[in-house]
N, C-alpha and C positions, 0 to 999 in steps of 0.2 A: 200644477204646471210651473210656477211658480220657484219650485223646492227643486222640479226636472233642470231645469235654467241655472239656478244658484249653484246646483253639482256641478253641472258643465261646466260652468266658467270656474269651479274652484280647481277642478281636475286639469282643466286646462292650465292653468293657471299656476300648477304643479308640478306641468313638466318643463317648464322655464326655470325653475329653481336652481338652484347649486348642486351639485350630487354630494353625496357624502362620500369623501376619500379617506381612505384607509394607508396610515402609516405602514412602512415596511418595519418586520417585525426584526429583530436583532438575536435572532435564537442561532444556539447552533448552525443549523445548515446552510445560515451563508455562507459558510467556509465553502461548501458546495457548487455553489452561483456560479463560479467560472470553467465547470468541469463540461467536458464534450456530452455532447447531447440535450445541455437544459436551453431550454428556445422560450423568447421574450412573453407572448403572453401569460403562462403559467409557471416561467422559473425553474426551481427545479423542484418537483412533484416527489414527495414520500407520503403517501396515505397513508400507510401504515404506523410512521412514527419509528421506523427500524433504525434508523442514522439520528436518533433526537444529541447523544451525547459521544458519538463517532468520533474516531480517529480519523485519520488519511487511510492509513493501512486497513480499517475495517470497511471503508468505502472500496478502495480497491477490491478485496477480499469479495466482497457482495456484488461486483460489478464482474468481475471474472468468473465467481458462481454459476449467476444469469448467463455469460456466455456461452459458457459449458452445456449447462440444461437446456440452454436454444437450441445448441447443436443435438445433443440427442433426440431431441424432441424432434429437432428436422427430419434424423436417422430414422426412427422410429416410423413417421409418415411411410417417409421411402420404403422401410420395410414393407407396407402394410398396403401402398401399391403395388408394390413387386406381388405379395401375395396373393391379392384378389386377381393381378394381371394373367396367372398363372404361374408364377415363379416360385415354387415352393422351399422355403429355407430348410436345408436338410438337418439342421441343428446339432452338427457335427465340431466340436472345438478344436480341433488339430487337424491335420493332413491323413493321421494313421485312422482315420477315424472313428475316437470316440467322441461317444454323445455325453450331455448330460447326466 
């Protein structure tokens, strides 16, 4: 009972403490930090490590890629409503129409 008690009050007694704070890091990508879209609590996000020793221009470059690929990807969906809705793509690439 005795050892039950002594945790409690050390546990307790541990969430009073100081937190541990973590210095901002000085790498590359703060060049980054001020670019549209990075928002306060997690900065600006690269998990992958793609931008560790980046330009501007390869930032740019990778940021107009993604927009690109959004949009088809949008396209894409739409096609694939249109299909199932009944709208069948005749897959014809000119007017004179040939197909693929």
């Amino acid at each position: 009972m005795k050892l039950v008690i002594a945790s409690l009050l050390a546990g307790s007694a541990a969430a009073f403490s100081p937190a541990v704070s973590r210095q901002a890091s000085s790498s590359a990508l703060a060049a980054f930090e001020s670019e549209l879209g990075v928002q306060a609590p997690i900065g600006f996000f690269d998990p992958l490590g793609l931008l560790e020793n980046a330009t501007q221009e390869r930032f740019n470059r990778l940021r107009t890629t993604e927009l690109k690929h959004g949009r088809v990807c949008m396209l894409a969906f739409l096609g694939n409503i249109a299909t199932r809705a009944g709208l069948p793509l005749n897959g014809n690439i000119d007017a004179a129409g040939d197909s693929f």
